[in-house]
C-alpha positions in Angstrom: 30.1 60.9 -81.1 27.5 58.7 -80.5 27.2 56.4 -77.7 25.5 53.4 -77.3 24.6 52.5 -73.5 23.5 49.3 -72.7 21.7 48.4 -69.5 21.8 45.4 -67.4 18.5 44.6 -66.0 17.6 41.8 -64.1 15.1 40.5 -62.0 14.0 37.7 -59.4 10.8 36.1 -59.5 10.4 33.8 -56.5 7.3 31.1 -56.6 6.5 28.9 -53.8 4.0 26.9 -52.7 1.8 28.3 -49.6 3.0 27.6 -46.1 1.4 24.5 -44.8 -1.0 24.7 -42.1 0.6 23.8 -38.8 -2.1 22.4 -36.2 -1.0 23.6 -32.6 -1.0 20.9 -30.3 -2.5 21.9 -26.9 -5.0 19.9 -24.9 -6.1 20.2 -21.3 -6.3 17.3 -19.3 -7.6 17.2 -16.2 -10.2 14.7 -13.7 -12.0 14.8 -10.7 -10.3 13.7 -7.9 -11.0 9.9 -6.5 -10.7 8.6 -3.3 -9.0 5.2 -2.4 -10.1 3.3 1.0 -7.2 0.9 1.3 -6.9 -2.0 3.7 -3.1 -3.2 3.8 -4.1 -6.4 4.5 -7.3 -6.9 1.8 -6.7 -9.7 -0.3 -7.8 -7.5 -2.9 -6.2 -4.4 -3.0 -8.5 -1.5 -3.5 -9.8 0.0 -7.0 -11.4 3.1 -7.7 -13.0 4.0 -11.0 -12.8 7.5 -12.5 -12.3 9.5 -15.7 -10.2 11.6 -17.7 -11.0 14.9 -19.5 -9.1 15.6 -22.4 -10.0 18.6 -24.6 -8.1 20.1 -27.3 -7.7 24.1 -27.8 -6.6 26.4 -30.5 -8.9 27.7 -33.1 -10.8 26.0 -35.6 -8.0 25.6 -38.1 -5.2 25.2 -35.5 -6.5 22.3 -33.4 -4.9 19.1 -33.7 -6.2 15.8 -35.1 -4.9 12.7 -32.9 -3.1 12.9 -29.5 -1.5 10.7 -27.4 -1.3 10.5 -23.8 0.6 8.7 -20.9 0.8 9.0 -16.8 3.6 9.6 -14.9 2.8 9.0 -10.8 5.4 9.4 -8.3 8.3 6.8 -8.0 7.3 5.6 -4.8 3.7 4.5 -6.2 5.4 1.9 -8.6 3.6 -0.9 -7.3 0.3 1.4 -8.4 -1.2 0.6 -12.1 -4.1 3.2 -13.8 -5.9 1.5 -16.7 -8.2 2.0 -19.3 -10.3 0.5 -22.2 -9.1 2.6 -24.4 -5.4 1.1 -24.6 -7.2 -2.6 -23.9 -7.2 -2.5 -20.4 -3.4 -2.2 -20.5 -1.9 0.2 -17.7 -1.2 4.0 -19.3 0.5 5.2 -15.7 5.1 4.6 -15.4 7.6 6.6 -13.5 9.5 8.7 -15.5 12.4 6.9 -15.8 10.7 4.0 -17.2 8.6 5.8 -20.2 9.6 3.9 -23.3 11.5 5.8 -25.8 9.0 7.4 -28.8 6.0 7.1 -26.4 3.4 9.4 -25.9 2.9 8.6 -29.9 0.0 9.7 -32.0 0.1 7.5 -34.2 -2.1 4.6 -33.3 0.0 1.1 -32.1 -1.5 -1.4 -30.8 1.2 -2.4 -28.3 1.5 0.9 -26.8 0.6 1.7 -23.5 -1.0 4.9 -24.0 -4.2 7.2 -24.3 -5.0 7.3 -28.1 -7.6 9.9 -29.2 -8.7 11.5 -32.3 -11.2 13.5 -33.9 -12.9 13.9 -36.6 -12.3 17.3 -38.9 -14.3 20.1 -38.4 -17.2 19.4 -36.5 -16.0 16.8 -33.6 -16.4 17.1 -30.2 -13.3 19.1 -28.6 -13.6 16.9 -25.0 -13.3 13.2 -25.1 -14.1 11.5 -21.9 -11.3 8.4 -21.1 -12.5 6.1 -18.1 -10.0 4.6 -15.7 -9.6 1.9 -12.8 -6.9 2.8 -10.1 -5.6 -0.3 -9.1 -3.4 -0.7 -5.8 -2.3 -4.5 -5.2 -2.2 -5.7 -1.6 0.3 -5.4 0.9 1.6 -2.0 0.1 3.5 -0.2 2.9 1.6 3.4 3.0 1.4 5.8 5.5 -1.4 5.7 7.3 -4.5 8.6 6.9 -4.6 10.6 4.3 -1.6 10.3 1.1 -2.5 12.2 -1.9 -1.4 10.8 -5.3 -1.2 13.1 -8.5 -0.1 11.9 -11.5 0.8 14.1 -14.7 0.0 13.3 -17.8 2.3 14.0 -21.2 1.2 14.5 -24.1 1.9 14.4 -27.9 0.0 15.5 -31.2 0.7 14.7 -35.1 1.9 17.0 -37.1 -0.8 19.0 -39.9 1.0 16.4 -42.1 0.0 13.9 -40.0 3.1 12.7 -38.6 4.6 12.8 -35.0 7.2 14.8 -33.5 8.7 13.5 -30.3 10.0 17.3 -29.7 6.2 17.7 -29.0 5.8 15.7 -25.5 4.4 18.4 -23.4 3.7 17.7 -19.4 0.7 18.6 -17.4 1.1 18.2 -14.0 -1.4 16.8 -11.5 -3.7 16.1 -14.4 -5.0 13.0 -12.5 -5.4 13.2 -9.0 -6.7 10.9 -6.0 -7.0 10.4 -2.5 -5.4 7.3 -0.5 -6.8 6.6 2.9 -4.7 3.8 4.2 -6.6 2.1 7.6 -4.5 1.5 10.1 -4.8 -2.2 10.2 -2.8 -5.1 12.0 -2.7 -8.8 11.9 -0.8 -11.2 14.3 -0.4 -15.2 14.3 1.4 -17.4 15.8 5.3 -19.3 15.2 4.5 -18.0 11.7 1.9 -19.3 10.0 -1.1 -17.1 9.5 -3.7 -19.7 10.5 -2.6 -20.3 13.6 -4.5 -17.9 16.0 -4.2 -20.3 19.1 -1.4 -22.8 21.1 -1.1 -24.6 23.7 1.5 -25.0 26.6 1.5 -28.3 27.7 3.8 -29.1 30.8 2.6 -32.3 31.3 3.2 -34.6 34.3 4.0 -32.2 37.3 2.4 -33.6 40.7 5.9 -34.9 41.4 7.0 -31.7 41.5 7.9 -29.1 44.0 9.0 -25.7 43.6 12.7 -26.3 44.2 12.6 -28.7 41.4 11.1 -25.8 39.1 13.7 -23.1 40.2 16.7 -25.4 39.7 16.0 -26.4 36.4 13.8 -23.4 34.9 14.2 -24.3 31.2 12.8 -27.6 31.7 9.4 -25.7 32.9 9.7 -23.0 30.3 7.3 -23.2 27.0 8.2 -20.4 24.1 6.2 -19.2 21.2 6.5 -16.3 18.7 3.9 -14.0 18.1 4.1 -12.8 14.7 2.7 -8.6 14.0 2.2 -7.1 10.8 0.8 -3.4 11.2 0.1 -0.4 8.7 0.5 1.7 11.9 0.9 1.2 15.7 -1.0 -0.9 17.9 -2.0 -2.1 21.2 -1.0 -5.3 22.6 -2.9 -6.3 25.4 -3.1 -9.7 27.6 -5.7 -11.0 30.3 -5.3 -13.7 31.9 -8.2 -15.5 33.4 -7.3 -17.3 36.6 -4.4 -14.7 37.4 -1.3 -16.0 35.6 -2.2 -19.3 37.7 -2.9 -22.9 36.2 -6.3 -23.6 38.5 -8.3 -27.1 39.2 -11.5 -26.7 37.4 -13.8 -25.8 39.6 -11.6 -25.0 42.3 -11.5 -21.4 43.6 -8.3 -19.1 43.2 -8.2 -18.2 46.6 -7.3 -21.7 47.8 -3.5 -22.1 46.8 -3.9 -26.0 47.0 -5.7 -25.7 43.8 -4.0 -23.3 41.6 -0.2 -23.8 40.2 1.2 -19.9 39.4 3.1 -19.5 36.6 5.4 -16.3 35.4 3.6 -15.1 31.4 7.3 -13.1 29.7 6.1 -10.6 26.8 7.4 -8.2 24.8 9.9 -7.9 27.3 7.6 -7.2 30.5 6.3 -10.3 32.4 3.3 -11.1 34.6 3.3 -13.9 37.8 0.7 -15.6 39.5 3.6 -14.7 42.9 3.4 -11.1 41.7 2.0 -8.8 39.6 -1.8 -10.2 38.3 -3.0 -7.1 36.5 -3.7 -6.7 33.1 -0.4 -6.1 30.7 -1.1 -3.4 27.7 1.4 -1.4 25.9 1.0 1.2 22.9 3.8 -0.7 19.9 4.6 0.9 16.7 4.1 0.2 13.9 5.3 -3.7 13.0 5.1 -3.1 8.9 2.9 -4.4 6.6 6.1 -6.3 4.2 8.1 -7.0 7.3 7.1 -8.5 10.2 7.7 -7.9 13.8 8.3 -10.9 16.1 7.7 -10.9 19.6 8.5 -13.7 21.9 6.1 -15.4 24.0 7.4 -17.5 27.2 5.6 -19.4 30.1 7.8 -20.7 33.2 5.9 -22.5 36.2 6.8 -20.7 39.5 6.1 -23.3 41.4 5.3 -27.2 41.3 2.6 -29.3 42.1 3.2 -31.3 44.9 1.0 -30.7 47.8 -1.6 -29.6 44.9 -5.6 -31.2 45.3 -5.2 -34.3 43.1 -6.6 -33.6 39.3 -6.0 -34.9 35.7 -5.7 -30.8 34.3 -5.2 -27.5 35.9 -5.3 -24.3 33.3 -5.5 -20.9 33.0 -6.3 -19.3 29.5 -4.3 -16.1 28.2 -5.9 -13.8 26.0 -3.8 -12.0 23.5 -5.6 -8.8 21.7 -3.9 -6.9 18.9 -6.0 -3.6 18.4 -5.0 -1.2 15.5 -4.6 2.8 16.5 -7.0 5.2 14.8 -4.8 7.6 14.0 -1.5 4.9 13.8 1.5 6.7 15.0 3.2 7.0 18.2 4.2 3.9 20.6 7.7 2.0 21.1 8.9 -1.2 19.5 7.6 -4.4 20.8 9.5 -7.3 20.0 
């Protein structure tokens, strides 16, 4: 018998294309730290100028083309832009929750708030060096000294094809990093208007008056003020007066009682008398706040009157009122 046998063969033959060259996308970032003096009170703000490192690795074939990059600083440092020429002076720095969606991106937008850089294939540079302005606006409640500020930077890269992956966003954190020293500053005016650094208390007519008149009716005899504090930290408040907390004759001596009127000075709820206690009034306060404002009242009663007084057309005293910021800004009570 013969038998024919039949094979099956069969074979697969599989033809590709070669695998495309993926670029890694891995940069460092990093910058010298800055420092920031900042005056609370500057009409300014403060600035600092600085710049940013950014350097690609990998290997030769593996390093990427483009790259984006953005800022992230801390959520209390909101009011804080960074800026750069090289997204038109625009401000590359957000809190995290505010980063718009699709940014850091590569590819090059105008309207982007970003760091866009690129290089040229093969031979380009691998560090690019970004300059920056720190910008902090005025009136910004810091702690006073030393703050630091770091901000990370993200980052994302095209793709060897040359388009962008959001699932590349990579974070480097404290990329960018600067000092904040905040003085400790104050300012104080008067009944709330920054100009107004002096008053007067004018009790007119009084040579009719004796001191029973004054005691029965004190409100009549009674000026009031507010003294308006702003402080980055706490402060000293300190009053002199120069005739004793009395109204005196000019030219007359403070030793003759026919020629001086006492009053009682009420502040920050402690109070001085020409009848009493003459001396100097200072007390540590803490800090008022740079957005708010602390207001302290200001009063001034006459103790007595003026009849049996020498005869003249003015009797004064002059109250100095000295606001002095603390070095190191911390301690003291309220004073209001």
């Amino acid at each position: 018998m013969k038998q024919l046998v039949v094979g099956l063969s069969s074979s697969i033959i599989l033809i590709c294309c070669p695998l495309e060259e993926t670029k890694a996308c891995s940069l460092n970032i990093v910058s010298s730290p800055v420092t920031i003096v900042y005056d609370p009170f500057s009409n300014n703000g403060a600035t600092v100028q600085g710049s940013i490192e950014i350097t690609r690795l990998g290997n030769a074939n593996e390093k990427p083309q483009s790259a984006a990059v953005v800022l992230i600083k801390p959520d209390a440092w909101q009011m804080l832009q960074l800026i750069t020429p090289n997204a038109s002076n625009s401000d590359v720095s957000y809190i995290r929750a505010e980063i718009p969606a699709g940014l850091p991106n590569p590819i090059y937008n105008p309207g982007n708030r970003q760091i866009t850089v690129r290089w040229a294939e093969p031979t380009a540079t691998d560090s690019v060096s970004v300059p920056f302005t720190i910008i902090v606006p005025p009136s910004v409640p810091l702690r006073v000294g030393a703050n630091e500020l770091a901000f990370s930077a993200r980052y994302a890269c095209t793709n060897a094809d040359g388009t962008y992956s959001p699932a590349q966003n990579i974070d480097i954190i404290a990329a960018v990093r600067a000092n904040v020293d905040v003085k400790s500053a104050a300012r104080a005016y008067f009944n709330g208007e920054l100009s107004n650094n002096s008053l007067i208390f004018d009790f007119g007519e009084i040579g009719n008056l004796n001191s029973n008149d004054v005691q029965v009716d004190p409100r009549s005899y009674t000026r009031e003020a507010r003294l308006n504090v702003q402080s980055s930290g706490s402060y000293t408040l300190a009053v002199t007066s120069q005739n004793g907390y009395r109204l005196a004759l000019p030219g007359g001596s403070t030793a003759d009682p026919r020629s001086t009127v006492s009053y009682r000075l009420t502040i920050g709820g402690s109070a001085r008398s020409g009848l009493g206690d003459r001396s100097a009034f200072t007390r540590l306060c803490a800090a008022a706040g740079v957005v708010t404002v602390t207001q302290i009242p200001v009063s001034v009663s006459l103790a007595e009157g003026g009849a049996g007084k020498l005869a003249s057309p003015v009797y004064s005293d002059e109250l100095t009122i000295t606001i002095t910021p603390e070095i190191l800004g911390t301690g003291g009570i309220p004073c209001q």
